[in-house]
C-alpha positions in Angstrom: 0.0 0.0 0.0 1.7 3.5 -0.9 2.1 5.8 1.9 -0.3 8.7 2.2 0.7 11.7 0.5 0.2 13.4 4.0 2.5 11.2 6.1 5.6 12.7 3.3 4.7 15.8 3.3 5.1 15.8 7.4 8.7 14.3 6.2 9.8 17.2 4.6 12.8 19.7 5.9 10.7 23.3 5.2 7.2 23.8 5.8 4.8 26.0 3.8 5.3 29.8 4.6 8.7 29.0 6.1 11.0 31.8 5.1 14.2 30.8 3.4 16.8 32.1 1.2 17.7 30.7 -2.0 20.9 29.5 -3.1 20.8 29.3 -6.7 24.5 28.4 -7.3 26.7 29.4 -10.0 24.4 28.3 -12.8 21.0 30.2 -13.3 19.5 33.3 -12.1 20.5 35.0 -8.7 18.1 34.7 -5.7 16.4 37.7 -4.5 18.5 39.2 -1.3 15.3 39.4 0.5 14.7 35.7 0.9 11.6 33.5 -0.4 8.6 32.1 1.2 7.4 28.2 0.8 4.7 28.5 -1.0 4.1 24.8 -2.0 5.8 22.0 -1.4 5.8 19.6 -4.4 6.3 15.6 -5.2 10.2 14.5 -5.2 11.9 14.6 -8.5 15.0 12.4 -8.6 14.5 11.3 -5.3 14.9 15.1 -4.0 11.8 16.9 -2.4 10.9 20.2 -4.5 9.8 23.0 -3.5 7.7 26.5 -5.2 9.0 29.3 -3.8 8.1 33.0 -3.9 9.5 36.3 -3.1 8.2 39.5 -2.5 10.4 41.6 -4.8 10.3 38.9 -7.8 6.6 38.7 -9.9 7.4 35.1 -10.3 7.9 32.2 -8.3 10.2 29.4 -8.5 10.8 25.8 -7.8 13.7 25.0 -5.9 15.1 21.6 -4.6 15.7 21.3 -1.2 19.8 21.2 -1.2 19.1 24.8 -3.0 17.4 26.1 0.0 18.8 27.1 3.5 17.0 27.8 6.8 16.6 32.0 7.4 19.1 33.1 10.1 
């Protein structure tokens, strides 16, 4: 029997509207300096959870991966 899609999400290292900051690496766009919001947390992709994230100074919003995101300090 598959696990309930709520017991995973419980799993998962940020929670929705956790603030975080984005660290987009040397490839790809820069992240916004004033951090990002969870937004949604989406299904694992290559066996790492994904995550949509949003800022308040960006229009758009983004899907990260979790070793692209850091805890808010």
């Amino acid at each position: 029997m598959p696990a309930c899609p709520e017991a995973a999400l419980s799993k998962t290292k940020f929670k929705m509207g956790e603030r975080v900051v984005f660290t987009s690496g040397t490839v790809g766009r820069p992240g916004a300096d004033d951090g990002y919001t969870i937004v949604r947390i989406l299904p694992l992709e290559g066996g790492e959870q994904q995550y949509r994230i949003k800022s308040a100074s960006e229009q758009h919003e983004r899907v990260a991966t979790e070793s692209q995101l850091d805890r808010r300090t």
